[in-house]
C-alpha positions as CSV (number, residue, x, y, z in Angstrom):
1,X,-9.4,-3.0,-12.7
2,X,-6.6,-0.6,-11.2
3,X,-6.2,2.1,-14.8
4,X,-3.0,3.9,-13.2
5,X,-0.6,2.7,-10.2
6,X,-1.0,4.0,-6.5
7,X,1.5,7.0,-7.1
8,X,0.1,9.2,-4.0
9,X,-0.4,6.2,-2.3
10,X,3.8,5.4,-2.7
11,X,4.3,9.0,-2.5
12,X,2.4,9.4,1.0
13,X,4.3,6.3,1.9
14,X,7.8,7.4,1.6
15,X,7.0,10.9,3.3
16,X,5.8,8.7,6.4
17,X,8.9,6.6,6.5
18,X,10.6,9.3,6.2
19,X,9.5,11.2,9.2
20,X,9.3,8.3,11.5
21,X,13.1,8.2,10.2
22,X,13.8,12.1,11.1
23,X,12.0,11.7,14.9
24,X,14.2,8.7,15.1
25,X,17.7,10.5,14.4
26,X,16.6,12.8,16.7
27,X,16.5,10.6,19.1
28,X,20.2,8.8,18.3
29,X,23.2,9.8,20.3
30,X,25.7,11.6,18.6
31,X,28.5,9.7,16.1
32,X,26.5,6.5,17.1
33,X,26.4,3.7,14.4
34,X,22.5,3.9,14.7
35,X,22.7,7.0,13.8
36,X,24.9,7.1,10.5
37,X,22.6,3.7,9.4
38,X,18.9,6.0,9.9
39,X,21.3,8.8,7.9
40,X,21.5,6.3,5.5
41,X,18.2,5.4,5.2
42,X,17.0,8.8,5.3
43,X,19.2,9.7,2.3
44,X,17.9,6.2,1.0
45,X,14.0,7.1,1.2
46,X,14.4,10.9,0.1
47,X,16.2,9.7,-3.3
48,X,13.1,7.1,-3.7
49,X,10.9,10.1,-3.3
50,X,12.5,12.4,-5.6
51,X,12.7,10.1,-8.3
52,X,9.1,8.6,-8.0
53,X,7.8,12.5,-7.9
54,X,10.2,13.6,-11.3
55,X,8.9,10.4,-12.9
56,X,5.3,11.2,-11.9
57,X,4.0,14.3,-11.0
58,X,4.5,16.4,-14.3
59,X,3.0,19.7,-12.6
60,X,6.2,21.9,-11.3
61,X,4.1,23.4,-8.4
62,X,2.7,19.9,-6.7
63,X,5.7,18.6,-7.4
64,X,7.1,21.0,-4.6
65,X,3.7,20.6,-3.0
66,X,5.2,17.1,-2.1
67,X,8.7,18.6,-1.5
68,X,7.2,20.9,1.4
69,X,5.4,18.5,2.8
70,X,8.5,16.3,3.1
71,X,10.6,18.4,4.5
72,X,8.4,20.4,6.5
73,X,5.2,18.6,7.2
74,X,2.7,20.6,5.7
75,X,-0.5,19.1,4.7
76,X,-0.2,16.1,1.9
77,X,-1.6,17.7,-1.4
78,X,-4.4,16.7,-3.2
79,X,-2.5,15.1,-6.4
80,X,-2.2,12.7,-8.1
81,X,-5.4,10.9,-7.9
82,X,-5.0,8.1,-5.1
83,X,-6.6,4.7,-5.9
84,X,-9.7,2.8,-4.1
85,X,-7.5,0.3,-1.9
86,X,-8.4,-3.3,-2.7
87,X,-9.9,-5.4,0.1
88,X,-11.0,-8.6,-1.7
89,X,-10.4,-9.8,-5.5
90,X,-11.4,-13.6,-6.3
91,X,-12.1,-15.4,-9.5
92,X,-15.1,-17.9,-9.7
93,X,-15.2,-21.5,-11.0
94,X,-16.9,-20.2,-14.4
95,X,-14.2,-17.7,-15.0
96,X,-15.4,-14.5,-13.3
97,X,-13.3,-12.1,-11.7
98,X,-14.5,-10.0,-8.2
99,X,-12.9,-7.4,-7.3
100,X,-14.0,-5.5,-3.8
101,X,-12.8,-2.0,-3.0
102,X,-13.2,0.5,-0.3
103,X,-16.2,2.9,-1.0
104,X,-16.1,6.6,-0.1
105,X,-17.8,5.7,3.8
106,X,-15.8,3.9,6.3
107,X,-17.7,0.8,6.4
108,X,-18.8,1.3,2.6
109,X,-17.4,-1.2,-0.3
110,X,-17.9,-1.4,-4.2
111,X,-18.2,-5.1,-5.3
112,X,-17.3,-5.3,-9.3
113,X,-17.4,-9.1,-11.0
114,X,-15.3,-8.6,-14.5
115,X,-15.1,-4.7,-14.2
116,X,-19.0,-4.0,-14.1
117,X,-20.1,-2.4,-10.6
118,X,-22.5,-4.9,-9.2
119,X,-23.3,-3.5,-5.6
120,X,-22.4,-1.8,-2.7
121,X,-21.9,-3.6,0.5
122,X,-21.4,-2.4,3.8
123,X,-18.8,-5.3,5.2
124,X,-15.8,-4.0,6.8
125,X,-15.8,-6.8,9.7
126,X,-15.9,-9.6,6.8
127,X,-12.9,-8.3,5.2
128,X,-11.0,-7.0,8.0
129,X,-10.5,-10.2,10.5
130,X,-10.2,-14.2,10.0
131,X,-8.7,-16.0,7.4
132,X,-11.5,-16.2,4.9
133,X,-10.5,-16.5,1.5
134,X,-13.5,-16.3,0.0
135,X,-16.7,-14.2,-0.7
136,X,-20.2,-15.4,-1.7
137,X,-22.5,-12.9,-3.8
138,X,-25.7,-14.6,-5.6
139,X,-25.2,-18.0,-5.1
140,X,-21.7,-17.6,-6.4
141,X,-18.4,-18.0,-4.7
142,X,-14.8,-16.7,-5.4
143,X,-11.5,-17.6,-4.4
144,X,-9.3,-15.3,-3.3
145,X,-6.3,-14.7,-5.7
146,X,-3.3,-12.2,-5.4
147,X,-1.4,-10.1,-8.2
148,X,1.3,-9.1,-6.6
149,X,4.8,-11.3,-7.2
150,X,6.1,-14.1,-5.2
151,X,9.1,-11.8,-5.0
152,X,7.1,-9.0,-3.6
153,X,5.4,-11.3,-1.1
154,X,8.6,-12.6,-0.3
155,X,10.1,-9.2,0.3
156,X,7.0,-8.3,2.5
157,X,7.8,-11.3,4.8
158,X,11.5,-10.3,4.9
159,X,10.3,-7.2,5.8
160,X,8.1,-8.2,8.6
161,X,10.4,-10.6,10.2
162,X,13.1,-7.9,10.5
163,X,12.5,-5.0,12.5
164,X,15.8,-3.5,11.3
165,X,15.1,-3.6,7.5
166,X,13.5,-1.1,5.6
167,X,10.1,-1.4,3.9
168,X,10.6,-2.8,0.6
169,X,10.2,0.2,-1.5
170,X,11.0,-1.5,-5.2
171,X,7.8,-3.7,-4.3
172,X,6.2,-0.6,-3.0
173,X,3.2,-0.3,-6.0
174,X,3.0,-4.0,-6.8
175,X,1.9,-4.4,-3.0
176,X,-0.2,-1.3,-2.7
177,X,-1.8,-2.2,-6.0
178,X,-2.4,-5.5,-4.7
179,X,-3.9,-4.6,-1.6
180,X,-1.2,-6.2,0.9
181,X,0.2,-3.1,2.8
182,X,-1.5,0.9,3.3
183,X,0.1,4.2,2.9
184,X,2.2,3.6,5.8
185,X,3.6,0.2,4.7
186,X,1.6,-1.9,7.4
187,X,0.3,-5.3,6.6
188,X,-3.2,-5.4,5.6
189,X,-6.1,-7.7,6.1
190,X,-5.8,-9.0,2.7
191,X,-1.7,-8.8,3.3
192,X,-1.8,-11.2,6.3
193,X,-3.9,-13.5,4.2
194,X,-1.6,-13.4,1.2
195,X,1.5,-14.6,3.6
196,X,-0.5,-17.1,5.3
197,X,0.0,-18.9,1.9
198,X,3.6,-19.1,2.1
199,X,3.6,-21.5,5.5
């Protein structure tokens, strides 16, 4: 179970939208359309930030930790805590819930059936390719089943189908929390299997 919402997470996403943003006003001719629309976006993401890092970040000092690294790209700072992004959570015919999370190693994972840490499993090609929606662990199987809102979903697919639009930032924790997008608001494993449901 997630005990907090991904607030760096959100936090590191923003700050990348928003510098992809600023190299891409750069870019835009002068008095151009495209350009007063990423000005808009810009002003548009920086608000999201600001009020996400008043609402969350009590500490006056990482609070313009943030600030400086999004406006002048110094290192992320090391608060709030981040969460362990889930890859994998499934309940069982008999009721049980599985929830598998990146570990601290890049091909490590935590496996936890109603809460309890069960094992760890190394398994990053299982959960990273094909369109399994389930996992097996002791003679028991789990379906895959998603959190996150059919409105969130929906706004994910919006959001994928448009190159235009901006990342949907109000669904931003849900699908984070959920284990649909990263830190840089790009569709997951576990994302890609979550909108295959919807054709």
């Amino acid at each position: 179970m997630i005990d907090y919402l991904p607030r760096r997470e959100v936090l590191e996403a923003l700050a990348h939208e928003y510098h992809h943003l600023q190299n891409e006003h750069k870019r835009a001719s002068l008095e151009s359309r495209v350009r007063r629309r990423i000005e808009e976006r810009l002003l548009d993401v920086r608000e999201r930030f600001d009020r996400l890092l008043d609402e969350s970040v009590p500490d006056p000092t990482l609070r313009e930790a943030w600030r400086e690294h999004l406006h002048n790209r110094v290192p992320v700072p090391h608060g709030p805590p981040g969460i362990r992004p889930l890859v994998f959570r499934g309940s069982s015919e008999a009721g049980s819930t599985v929830e598998v999370r990146e570990g601290k190693g890049e091909d490590d994972y935590t496996v936890e059936i109603d809460g309890s840490l069960v094992e760890r499993i190394a398994a990053e090609k299982d959960f990273s390719a094909g369109p399994s929606s389930h996992f097996r662990l002791d003679g028991h199987e789990f379906e895959e089943t998603f959190g996150a809102s059919s409105e969130a979903i929906g706004a994910l697919a919006e959001f994928l189908a448009n190159e235009e639009a901006s990342p949907p930032w109000e669904y931003a924790a849900e699908l984070l929390q959920d284990g649909l997008i990263d830190t840089h608001a790009a569709l997951t494993p576990r994302g890609r299997r979550a909108l295959s449901r919807l054709q």
